[in-house]
TITOR-416058 format. One line per 4 residues: number of its first residue (from 1); for each residue x, y, z of N, C-alpha, C. Coordinates in Angstrom, 2 decimals. Atoms other than C-alpha are relative to their C-alpha. Example, Ala and Ser with C-alpha at 12.3 -4.5 7.8 and 13.67 -1.06 7.14 Angstrom:
! TITOR-416058
1> 0.89:-1.19:0.00:12.30:-4.50:7.80:0.90:1.20:0.00  -0.82:-1.19:-0.06:13.67:-1.06:7.14:-0.77:1.09:0.73
***
This chain:
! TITOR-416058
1> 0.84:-1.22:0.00:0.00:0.00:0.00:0.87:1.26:0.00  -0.76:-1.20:0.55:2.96:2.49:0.40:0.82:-0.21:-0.99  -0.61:-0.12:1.22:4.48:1.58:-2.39:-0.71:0.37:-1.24  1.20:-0.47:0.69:1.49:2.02:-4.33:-0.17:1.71:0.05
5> 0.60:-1.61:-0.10:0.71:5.72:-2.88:1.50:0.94:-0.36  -1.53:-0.54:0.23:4.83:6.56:-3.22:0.19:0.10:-1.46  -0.13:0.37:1.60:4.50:5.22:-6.93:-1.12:1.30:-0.33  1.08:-1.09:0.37:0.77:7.61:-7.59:0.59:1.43:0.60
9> -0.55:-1.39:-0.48:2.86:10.70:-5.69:1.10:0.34:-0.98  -1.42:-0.18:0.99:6.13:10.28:-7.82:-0.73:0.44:-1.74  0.76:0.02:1.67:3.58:10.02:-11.12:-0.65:1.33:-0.11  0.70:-1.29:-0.45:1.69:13.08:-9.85:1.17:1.02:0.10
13> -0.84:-1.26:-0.08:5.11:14.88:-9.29:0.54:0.46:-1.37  -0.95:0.41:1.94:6.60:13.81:-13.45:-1.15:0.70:-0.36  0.66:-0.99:1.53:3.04:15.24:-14.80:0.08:1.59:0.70  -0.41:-1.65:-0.55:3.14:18.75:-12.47:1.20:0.42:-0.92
17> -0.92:-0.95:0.02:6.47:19.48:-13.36:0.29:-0.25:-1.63  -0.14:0.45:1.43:6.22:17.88:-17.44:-1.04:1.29:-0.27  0.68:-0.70:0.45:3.26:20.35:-17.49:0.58:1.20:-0.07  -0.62:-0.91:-0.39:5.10:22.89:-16.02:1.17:0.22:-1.25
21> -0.91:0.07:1.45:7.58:22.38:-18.84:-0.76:0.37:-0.93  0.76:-0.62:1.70:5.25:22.56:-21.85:-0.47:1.18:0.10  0.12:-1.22:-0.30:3.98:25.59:-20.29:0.95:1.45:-0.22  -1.16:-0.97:0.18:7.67:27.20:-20.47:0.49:0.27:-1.61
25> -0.70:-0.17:1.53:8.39:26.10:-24.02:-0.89:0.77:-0.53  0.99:-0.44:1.07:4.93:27.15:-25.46:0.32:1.56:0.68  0.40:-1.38:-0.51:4.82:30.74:-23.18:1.61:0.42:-1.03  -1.27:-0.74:0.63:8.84:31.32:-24.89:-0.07:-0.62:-1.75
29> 0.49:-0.15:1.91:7.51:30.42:-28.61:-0.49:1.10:-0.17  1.30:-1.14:0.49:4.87:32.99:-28.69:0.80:1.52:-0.15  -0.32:-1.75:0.36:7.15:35.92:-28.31:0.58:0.19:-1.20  -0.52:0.18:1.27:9.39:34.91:-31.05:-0.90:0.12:-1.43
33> 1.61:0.09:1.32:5.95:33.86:-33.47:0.02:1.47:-0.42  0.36:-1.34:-0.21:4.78:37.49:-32.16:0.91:0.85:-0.70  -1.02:-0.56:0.63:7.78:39.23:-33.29:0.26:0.11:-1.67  0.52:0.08:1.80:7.95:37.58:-36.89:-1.03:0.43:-0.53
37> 1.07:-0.08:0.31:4.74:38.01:-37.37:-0.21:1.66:-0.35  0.00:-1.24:0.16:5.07:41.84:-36.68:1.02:0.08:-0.98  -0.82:-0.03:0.83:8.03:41.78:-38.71:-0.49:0.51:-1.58  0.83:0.48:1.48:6.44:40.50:-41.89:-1.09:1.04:-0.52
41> 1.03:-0.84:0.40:3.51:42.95:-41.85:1.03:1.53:-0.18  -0.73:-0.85:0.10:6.41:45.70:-41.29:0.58:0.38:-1.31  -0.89:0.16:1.17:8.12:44.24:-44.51:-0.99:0.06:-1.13  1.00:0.09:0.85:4.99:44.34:-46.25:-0.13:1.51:-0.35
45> 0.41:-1.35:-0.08:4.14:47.75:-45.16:1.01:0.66:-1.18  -1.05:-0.40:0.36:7.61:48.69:-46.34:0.31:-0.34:-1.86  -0.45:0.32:1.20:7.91:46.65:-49.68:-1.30:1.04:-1.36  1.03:-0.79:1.04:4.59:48.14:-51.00:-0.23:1.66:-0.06
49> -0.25:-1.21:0.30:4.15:51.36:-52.24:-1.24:0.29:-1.45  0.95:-0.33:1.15:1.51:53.65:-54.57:0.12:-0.33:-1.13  -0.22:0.08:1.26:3.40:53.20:-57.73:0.97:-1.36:-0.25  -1.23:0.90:-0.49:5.72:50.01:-56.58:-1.23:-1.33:0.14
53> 0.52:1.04:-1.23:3.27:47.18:-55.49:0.86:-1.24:0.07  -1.20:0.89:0.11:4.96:44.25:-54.36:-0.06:-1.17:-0.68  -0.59:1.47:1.40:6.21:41.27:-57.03:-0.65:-1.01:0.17  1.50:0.89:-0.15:3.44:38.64:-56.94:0.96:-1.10:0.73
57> -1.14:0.94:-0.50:6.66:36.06:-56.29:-0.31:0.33:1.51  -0.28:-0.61:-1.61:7.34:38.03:-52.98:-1.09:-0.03:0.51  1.42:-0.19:-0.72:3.52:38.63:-51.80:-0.21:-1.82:0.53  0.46:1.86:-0.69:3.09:34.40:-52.23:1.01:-0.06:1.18
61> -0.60:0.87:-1.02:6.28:33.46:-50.47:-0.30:1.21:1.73  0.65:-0.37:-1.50:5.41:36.35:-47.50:-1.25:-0.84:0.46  1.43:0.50:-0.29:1.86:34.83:-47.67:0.27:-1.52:0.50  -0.41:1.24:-0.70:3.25:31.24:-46.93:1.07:-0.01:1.55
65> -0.90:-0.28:-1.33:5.25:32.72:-43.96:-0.72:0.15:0.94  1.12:-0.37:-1.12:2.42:34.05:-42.23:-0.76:-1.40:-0.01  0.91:1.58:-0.04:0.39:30.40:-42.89:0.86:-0.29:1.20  -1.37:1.07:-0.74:3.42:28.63:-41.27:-0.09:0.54:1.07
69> -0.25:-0.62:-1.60:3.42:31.12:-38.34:-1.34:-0.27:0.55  0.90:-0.18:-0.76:-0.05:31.23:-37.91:-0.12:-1.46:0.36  0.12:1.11:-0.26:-0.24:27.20:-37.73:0.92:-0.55:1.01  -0.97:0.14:-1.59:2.69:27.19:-35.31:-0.31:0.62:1.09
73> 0.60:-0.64:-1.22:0.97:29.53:-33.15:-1.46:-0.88:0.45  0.80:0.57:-0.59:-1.94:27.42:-32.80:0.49:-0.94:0.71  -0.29:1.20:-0.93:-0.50:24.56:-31.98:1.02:0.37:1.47  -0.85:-0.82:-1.48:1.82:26.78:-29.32:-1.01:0.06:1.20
77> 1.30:-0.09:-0.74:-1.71:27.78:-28.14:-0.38:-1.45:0.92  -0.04:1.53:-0.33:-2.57:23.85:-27.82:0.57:-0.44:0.79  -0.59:0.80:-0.79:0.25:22.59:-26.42:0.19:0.95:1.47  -0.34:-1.00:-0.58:0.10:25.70:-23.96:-1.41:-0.39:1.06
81> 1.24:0.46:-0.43:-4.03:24.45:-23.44:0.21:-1.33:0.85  -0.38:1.67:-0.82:-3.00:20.89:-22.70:0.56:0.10:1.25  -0.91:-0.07:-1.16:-0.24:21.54:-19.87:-0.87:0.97:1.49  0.17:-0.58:-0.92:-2.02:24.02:-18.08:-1.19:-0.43:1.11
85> 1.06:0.63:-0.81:-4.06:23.16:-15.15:-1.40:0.49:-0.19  1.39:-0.30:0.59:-7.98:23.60:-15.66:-0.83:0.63:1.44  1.25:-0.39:-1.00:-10.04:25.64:-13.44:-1.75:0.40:-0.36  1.05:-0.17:0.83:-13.44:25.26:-13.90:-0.69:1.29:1.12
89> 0.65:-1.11:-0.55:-16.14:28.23:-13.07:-1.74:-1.20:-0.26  1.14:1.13:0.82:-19.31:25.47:-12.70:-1.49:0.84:0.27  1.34:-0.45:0.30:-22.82:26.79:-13.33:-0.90:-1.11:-0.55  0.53:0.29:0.55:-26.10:25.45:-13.80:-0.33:0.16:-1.52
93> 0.48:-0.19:0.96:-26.66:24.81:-17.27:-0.82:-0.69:-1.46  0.48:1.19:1.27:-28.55:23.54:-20.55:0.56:-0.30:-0.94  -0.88:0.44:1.18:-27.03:21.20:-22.48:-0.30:0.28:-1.27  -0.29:-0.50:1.30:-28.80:21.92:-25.28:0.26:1.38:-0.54
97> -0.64:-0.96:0.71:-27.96:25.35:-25.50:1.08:0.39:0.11  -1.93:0.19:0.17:-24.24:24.49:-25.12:-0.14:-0.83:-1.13  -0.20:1.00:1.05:-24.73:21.87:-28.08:-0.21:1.02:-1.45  0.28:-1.02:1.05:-26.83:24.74:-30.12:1.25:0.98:0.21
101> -1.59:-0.79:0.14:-24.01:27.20:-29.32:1.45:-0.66:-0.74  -0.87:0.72:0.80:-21.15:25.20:-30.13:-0.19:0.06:-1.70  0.04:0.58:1.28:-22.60:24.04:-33.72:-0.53:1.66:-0.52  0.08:-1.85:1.13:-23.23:28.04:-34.80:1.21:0.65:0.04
105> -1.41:-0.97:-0.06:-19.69:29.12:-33.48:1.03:-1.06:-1.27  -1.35:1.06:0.91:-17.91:26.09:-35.84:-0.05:0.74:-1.35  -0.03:-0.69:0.70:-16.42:27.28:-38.47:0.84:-0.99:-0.88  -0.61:1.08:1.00:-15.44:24.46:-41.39:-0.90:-0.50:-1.00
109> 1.43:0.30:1.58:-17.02:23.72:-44.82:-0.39:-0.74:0.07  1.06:0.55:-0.20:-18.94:21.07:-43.51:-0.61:0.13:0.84  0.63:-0.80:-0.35:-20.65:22.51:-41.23:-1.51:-0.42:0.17  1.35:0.33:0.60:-23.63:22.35:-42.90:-1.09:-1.51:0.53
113> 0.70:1.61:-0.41:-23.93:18.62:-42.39:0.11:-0.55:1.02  0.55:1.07:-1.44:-24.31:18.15:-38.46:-1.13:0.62:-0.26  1.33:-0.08:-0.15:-27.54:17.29:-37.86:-0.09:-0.22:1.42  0.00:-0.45:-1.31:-28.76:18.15:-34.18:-1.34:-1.05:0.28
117> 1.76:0.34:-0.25:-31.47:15.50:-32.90:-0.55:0.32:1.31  1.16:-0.56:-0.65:-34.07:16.43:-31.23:-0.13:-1.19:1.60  -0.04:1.06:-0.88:-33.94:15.28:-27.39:-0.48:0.65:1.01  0.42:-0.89:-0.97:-35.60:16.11:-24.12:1.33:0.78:0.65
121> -1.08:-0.69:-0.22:-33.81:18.74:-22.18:0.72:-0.56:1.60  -0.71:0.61:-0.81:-31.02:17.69:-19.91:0.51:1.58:0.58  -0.54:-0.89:-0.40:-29.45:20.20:-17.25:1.64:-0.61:1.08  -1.41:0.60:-0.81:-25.78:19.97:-15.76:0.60:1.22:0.17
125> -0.37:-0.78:-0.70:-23.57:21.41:-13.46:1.85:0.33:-0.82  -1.41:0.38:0.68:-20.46:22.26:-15.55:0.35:1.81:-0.67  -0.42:-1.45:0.11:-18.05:25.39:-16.71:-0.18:0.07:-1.96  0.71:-0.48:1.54:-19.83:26.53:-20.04:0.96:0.11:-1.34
129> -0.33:-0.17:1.04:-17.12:27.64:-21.91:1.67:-1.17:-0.07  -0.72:1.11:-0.47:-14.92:24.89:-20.99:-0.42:-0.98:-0.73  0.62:0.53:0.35:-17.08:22.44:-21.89:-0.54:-0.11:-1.63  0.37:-0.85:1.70:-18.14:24.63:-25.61:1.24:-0.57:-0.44
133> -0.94:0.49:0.86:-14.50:23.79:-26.31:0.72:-1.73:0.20  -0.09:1.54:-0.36:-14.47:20.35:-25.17:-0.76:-0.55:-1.67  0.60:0.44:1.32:-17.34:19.74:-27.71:0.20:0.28:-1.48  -0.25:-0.50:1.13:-16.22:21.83:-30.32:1.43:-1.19:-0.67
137> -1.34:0.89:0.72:-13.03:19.59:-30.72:-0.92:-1.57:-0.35  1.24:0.56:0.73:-15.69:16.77:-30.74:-0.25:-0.22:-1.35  0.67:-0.17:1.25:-17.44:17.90:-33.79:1.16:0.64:-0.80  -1.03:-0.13:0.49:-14.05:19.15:-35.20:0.47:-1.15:-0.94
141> -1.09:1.46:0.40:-12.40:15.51:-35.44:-1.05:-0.29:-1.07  0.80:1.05:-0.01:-15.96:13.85:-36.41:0.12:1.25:-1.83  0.08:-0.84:1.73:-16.27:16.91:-39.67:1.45:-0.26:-0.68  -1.19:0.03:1.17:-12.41:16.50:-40.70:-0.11:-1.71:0.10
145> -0.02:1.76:0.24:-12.89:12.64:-40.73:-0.75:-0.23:-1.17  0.93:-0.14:0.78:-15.44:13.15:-43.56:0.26:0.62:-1.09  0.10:-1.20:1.04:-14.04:15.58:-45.89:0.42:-0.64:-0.85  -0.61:0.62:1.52:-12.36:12.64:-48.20:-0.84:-0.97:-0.53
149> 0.51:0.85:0.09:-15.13:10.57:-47.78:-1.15:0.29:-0.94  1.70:-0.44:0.79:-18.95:10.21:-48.83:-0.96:1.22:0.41  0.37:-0.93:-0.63:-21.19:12.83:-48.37:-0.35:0.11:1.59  -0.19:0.00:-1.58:-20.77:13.87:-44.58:-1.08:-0.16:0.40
153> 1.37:0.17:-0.28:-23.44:13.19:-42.50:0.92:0.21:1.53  -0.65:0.34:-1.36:-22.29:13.68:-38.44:-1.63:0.63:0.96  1.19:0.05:-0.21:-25.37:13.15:-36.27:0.66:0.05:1.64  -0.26:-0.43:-1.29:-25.60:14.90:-32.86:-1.19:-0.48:1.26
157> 0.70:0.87:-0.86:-27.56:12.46:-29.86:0.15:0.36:0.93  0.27:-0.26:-1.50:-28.66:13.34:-26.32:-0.71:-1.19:0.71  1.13:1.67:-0.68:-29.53:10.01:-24.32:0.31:0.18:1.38  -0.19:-0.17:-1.44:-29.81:10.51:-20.40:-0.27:-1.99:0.51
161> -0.43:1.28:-0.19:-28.78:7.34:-18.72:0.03:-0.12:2.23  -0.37:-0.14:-1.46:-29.67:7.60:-15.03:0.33:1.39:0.84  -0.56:-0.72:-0.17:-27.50:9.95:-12.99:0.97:1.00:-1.08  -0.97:-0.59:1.35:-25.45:10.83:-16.50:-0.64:0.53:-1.11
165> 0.62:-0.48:1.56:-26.38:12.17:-19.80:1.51:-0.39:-0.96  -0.94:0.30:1.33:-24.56:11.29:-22.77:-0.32:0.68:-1.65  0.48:-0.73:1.43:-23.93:12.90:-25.90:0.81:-0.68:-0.52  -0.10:0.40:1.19:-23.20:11.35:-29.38:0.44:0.52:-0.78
169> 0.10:-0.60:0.45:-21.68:12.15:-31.69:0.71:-0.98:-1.51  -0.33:1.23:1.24:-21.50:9.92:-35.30:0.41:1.03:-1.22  -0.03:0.10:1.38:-19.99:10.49:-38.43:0.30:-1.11:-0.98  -0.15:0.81:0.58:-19.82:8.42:-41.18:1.75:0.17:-1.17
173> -1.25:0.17:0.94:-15.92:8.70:-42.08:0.62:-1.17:-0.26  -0.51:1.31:0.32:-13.41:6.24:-42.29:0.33:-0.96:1.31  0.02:0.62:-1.74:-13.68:5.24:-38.68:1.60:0.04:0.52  -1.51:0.12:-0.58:-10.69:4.34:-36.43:0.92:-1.54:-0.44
177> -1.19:1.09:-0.26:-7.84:2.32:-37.16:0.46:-0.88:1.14  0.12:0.48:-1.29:-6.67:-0.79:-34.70:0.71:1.17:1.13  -1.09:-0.41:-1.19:-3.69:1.38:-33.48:-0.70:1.48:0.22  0.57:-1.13:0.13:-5.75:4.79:-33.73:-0.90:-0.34:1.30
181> 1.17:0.41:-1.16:-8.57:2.85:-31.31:1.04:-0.21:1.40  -1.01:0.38:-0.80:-5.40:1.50:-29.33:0.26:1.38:0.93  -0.28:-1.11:-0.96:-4.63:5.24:-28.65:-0.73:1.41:-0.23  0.84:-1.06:-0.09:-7.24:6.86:-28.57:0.05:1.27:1.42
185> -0.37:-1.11:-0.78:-6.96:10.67:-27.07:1.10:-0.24:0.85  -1.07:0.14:-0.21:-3.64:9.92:-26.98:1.01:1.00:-0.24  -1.01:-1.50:0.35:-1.42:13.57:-26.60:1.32:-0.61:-0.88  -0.46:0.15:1.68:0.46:13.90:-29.74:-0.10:-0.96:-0.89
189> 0.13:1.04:1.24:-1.21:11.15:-31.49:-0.75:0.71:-0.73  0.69:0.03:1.34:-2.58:11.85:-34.60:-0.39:-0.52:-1.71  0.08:0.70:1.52:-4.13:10.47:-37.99:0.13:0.63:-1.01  0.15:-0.44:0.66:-4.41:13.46:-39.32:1.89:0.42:-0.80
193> -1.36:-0.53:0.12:-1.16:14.91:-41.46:0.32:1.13:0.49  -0.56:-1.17:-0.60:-1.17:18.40:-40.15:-0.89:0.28:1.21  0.83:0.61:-1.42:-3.07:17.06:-36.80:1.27:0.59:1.26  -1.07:0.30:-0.82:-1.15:18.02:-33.53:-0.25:-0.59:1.30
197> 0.37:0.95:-1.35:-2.60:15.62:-31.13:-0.47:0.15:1.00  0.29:-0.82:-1.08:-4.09:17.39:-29.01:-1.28:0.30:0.49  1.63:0.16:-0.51:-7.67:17.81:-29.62:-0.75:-0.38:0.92  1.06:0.60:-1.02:-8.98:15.01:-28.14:0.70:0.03:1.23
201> -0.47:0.02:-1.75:-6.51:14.97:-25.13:-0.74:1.25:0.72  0.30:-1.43:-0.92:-7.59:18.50:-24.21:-1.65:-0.21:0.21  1.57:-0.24:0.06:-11.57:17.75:-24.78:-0.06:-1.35:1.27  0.57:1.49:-0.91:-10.95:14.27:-22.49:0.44:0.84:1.17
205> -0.27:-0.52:-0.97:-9.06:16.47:-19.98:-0.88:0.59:0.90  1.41:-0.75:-0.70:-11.84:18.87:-19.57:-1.20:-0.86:0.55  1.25:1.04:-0.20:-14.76:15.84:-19.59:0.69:-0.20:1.46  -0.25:0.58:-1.48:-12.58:14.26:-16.40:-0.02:0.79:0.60
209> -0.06:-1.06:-1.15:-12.45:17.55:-14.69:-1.60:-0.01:0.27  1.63:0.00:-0.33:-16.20:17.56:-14.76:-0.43:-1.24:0.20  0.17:0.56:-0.64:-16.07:14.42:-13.33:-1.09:-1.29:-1.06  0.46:0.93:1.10:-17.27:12.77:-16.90:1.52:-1.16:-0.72
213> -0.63:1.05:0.55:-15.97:10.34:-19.43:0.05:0.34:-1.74  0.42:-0.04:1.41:-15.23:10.43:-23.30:1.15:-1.21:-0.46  -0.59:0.82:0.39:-15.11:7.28:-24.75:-0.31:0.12:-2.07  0.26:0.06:1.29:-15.43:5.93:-28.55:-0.81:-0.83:-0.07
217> 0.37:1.26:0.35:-17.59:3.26:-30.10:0.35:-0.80:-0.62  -1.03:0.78:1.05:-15.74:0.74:-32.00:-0.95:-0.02:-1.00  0.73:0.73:1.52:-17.00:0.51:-35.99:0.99:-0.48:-0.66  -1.46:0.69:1.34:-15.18:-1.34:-38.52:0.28:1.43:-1.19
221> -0.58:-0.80:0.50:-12.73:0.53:-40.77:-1.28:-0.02:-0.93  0.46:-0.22:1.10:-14.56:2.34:-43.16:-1.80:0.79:0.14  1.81:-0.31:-0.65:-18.32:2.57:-41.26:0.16:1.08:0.77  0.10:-1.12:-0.64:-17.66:5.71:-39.59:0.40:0.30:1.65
225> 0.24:0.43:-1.66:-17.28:6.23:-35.58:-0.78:0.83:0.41  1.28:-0.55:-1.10:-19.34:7.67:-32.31:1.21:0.04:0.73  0.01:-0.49:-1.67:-17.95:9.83:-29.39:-0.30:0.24:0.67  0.95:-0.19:-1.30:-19.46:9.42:-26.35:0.38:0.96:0.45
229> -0.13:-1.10:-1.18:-19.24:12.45:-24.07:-1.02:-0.38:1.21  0.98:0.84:-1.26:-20.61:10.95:-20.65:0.47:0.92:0.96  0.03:-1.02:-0.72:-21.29:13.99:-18.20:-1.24:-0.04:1.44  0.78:0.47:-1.07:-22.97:13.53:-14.35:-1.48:1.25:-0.43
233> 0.90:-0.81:0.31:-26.61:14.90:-14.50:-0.45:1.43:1.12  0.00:-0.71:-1.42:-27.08:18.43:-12.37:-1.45:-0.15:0.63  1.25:0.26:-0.89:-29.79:18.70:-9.67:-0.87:1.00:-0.86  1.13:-1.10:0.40:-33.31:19.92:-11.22:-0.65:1.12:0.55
***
């Protein structure tokens, strides 16, 4: 038994001070990003001119500088989200108008094709905007899983289960792979190519702070998958 609680204290001390790390690298990226970033608009300012504009050559390769920065700054952001400890602010609230919120703030050309079903209303005790970006990564994964496939379809489910509520969430992409299922919301795993692993760790992080669960459903390659979001139900 104390070797057990000596082992869970030592494991508890490696993620504090690992977090504490990603925290240092991502907070000393951003000034550098910041900097280029001003730079570039400086060099812009500077290259163009009333009777001068600047050389279509030069405009692309600036314009691929700023991509590159701005995609390194997210994921700075990310790995900056992940490490840091989570404080929630918890409020009564309705799930479905955290589900309707969420699916009007997304912003990706499919979009279009979640469909929201229709479910009685569930209420829980949980930090709103915490939670908004829990789900939003959610419906993130489930729309870029779809975009090479058949026409998207990602179908949004509310099923109360007791003390819990559960939300759904299906698309019909190419489902999960064995080793993809193997590590699932697994920090820096990813399927995607310009994926940085992070999504789902940060959306499972938040679920366990609220004292939930986010699992998957297994489908065979090709039939699409389901993420559970399993969240305690608040008092009526």
């Amino acid at each position: 038994m104390a070797l057990d609680s000596d082992q869970s204290a030592l494991e508890a001390r490696a993620r504090h001070l690992m977090a504490e790390w990603v925290s240092a690298i991502a907070h000393n990226l951003n000034n550098p990003i910041a900097g280029v970033m001003a730079s570039l608009g400086i060099l812009r300012r500077d290259l163009a001119g009333p009777l001068s504009p600047i050389p279509q050559t030069v405009n692309e390769g600036l314009s691929r500088i700023e991509l590159r920065l701005k995609d390194l700054s997210e994921y700075v952001a990310e790995l900056y989200e992940f490490a840091k400890p989570i404080d929630l602010v918890l409020v009564r609230l309705s799930l479905s108008h955290l589900i309707d919120e969420t699916i009007s703030s997304l912003v990706h050309p499919n979009t279009k094709f979640v469909q929201r079903i229709k479910s009685p209303e569930f209420w829980i005790q949980g930090d709103f905007t915490r939670l908004k970006q829990a789900f939003r990564r959610l419906l993130e994964n489930a729309l870029d899983a779809t975009i090479h496939g058949a026409p998207p379809c990602i179908r949004v489910t509310v099923q109360g289960e007791g003390s819990v509520v559960k939300i759904f969430v299906s698309d019909n992409g190419e489902g999960f792979s064995r080793e993809a299922l193997s590590r699932f919301a697994e920090p820096f795993f990813s399927t995607k190519e310009a994926g940085t692993g992070l999504g789902l760790a940060i959306a499972k992080k938040v679920v366990l702070a609220h004292g939930g669960t986010l699992e998957f459903t297994p489908n065979e390659l090709g039939a699409g998958a389901t993420l559970v979001m399993t969240l305690p139900q608040g008092k009526k």
